[in-house]
C-alpha positions as CSV (number, residue, x, y, z in Angstrom):
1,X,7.5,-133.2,-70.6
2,X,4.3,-131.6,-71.5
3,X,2.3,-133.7,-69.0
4,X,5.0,-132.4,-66.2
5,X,4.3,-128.5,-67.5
6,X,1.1,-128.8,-67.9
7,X,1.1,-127.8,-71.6
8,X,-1.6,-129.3,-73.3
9,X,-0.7,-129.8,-76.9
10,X,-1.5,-129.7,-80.5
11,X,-1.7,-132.4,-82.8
12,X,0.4,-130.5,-85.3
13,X,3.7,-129.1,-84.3
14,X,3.5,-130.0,-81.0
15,X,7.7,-129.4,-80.4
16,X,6.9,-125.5,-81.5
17,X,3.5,-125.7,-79.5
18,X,6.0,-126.1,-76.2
19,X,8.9,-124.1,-76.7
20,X,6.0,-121.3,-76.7
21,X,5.0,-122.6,-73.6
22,X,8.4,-122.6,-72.3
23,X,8.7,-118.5,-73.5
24,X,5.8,-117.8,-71.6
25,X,6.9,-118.9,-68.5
26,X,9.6,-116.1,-68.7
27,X,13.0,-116.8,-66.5
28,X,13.0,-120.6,-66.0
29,X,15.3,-123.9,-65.6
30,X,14.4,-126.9,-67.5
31,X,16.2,-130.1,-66.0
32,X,16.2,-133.1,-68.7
33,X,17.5,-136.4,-67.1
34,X,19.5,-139.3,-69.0
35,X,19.3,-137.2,-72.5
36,X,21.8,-140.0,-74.1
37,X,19.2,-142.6,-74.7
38,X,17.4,-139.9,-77.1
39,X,20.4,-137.2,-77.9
40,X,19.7,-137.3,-81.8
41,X,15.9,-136.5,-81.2
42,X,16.6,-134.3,-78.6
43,X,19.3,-131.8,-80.0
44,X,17.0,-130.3,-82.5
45,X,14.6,-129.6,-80.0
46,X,16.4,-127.8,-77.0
47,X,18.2,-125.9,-80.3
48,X,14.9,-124.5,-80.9
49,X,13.5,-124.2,-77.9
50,X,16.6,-121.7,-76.9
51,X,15.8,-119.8,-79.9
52,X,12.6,-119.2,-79.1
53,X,12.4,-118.7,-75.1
54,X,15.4,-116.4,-74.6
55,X,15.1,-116.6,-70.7
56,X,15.1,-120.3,-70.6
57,X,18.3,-122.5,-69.1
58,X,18.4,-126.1,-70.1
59,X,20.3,-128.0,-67.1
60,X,21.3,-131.8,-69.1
61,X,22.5,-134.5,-67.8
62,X,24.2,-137.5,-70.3
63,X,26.5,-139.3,-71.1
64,X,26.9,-137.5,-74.5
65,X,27.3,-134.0,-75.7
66,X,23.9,-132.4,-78.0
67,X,26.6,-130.8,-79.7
68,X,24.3,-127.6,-79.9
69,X,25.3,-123.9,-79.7
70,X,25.7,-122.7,-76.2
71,X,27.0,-125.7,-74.7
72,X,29.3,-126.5,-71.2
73,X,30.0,-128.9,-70.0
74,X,30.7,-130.1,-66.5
75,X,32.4,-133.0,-65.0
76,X,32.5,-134.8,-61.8
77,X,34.7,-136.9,-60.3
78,X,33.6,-139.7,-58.1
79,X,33.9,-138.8,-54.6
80,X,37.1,-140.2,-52.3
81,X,36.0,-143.0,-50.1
82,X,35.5,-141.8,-46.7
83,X,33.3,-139.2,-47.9
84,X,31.0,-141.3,-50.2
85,X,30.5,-143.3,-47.2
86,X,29.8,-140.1,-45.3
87,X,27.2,-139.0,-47.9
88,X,25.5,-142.4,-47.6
89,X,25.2,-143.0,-44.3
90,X,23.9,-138.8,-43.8
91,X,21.2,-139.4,-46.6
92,X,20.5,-142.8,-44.9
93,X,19.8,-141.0,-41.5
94,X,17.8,-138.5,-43.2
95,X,15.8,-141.0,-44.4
96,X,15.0,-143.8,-41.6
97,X,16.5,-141.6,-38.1
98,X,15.5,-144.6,-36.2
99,X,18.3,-146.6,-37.9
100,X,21.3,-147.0,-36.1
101,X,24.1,-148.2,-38.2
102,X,25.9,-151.7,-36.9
103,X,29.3,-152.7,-37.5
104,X,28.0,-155.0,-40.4
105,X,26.2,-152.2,-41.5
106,X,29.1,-150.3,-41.9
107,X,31.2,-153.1,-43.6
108,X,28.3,-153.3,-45.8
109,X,28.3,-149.2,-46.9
110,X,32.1,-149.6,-47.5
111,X,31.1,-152.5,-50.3
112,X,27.9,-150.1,-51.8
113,X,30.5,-147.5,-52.7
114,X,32.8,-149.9,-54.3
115,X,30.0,-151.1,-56.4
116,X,29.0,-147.8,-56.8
117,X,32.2,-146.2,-57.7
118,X,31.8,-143.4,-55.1
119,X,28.8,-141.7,-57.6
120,X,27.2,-138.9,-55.5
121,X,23.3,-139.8,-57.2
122,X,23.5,-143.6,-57.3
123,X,24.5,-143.3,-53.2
124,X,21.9,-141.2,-52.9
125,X,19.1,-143.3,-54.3
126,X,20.7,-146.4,-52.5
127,X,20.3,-144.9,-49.3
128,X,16.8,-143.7,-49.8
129,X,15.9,-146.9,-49.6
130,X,17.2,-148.0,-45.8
131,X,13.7,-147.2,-44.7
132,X,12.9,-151.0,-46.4
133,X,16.4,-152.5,-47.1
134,X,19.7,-152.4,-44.9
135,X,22.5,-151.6,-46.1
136,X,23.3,-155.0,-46.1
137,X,20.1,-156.3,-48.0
138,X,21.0,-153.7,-50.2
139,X,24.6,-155.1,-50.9
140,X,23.4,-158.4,-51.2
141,X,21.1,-156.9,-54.3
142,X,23.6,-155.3,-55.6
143,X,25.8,-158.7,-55.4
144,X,23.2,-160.4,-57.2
145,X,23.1,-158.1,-60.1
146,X,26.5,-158.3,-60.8
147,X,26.9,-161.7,-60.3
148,X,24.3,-161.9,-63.2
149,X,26.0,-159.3,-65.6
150,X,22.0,-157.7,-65.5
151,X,21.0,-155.3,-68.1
152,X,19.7,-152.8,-65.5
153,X,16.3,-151.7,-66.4
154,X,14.9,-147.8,-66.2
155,X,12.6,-149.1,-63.8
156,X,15.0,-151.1,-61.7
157,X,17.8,-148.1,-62.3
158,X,15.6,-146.4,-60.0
159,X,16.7,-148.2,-57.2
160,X,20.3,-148.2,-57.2
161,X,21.8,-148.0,-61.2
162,X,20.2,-144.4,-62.0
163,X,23.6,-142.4,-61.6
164,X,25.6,-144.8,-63.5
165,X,23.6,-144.9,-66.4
166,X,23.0,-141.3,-66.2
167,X,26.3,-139.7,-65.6
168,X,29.1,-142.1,-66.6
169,X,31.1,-141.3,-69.8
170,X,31.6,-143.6,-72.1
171,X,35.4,-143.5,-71.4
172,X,38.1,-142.2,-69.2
173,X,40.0,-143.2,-66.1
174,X,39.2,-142.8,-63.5
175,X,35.6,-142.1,-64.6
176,X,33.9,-138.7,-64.8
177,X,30.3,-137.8,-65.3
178,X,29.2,-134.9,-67.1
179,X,26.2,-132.3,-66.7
180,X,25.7,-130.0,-69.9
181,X,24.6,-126.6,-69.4
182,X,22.6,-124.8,-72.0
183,X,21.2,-121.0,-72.3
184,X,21.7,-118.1,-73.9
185,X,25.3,-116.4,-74.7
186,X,26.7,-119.5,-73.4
187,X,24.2,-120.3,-70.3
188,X,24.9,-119.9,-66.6
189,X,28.7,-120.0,-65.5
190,X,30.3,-122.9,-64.4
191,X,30.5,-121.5,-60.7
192,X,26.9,-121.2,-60.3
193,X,26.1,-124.4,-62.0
194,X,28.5,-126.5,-60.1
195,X,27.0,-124.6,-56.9
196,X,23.4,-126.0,-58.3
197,X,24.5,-129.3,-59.3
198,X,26.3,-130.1,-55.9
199,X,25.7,-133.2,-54.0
């Protein structure tokens, strides 16, 4: 995170070092991506870094809650069907315009949001990637890794596993996915965070 802010730091106190950092770059959103792999480590930090840069908002998303004064929670339901499909093929065209999708094509999109559970970011990445993969090359991938029962990898997540890993909760039926919101006097209001957060 320093690396991203370009905050070099100090070998002692290095946490305190950047939420300095973070006060001095006055009004600001910090976005922190998949925080359930280190939520123990990372509550004590974003706890203090609140305390200390009063104008900063800490946009979260996990699977768990940091349990930290301040906290709200939002969760989102996969999307209906027709308009996951929608989503994918719009951020597919965006992406490769020279693609026209084909009938198997289509057959095949209808199967990626099955597997995908209709999650808005996981369609997202999927289709970023018809500019080297169909749709159906990108099923057949996505065929293969369940066949396999795969431990997706961060690396490989990248591709098409991201938003599962990142937004599923641990339970719940059907599933929801959660973004925490962080900030002073209880952070930004759930209208203007869902308004940011949409996809």
């Amino acid at each position: 995170m320093a690396s991203v802010l370009e905050v070099p730091l100090t070998e002692t106190s290095p946490d305190a070092h950047l939420g300095h950092a973070l006060r001095g770059r006055g009004k600001m959103m910090l976005i922190l991506d998949n925080l359930e792999q280190v939520v123990d480590e990372a509550a004590p930090l974003v706890t203090r870094w609140l305390q200390v840069a009063a104008n900063l908002h800490i946009l979260i998303t996990s699977r768990q809650r940091l349990q930290v004064a301040g906290e709200e929670v939002l969760t989102v339901n996969e999307l209906p069907q027709d308009e996951a499909r929608q989503l994918f093929e719009a951020r597919a065209l965006s992406v490769s315009q020279s693609h026209i999708m084909s009938a198997e094509d289509r057959q095949a999109v209808e199967s990626i949001v099955e597997h995908l559970e209709g999650l808005p970011l996981a369609l997202e990445l999927a289709a970023a990637r018809v500019d080297m993969l169909s749709p159906t090359e990108l099923l057949q991938r996505l065929e293969r890794v369940s066949a396999a029962n795969a431990q997706v990898t961060v690396s490989y997540a990248g591709l098409l596993g991201t938003g599962r890993r990142a937004w599923r909760v641990t339970s719940g039926d059907p599933p929801v996915y959660t973004r925490l919101v962080l900030g002073p006097d209880g952070g930004l209001g759930a209208g203007c965070t869902q308004a940011m957060c949409s996809v």
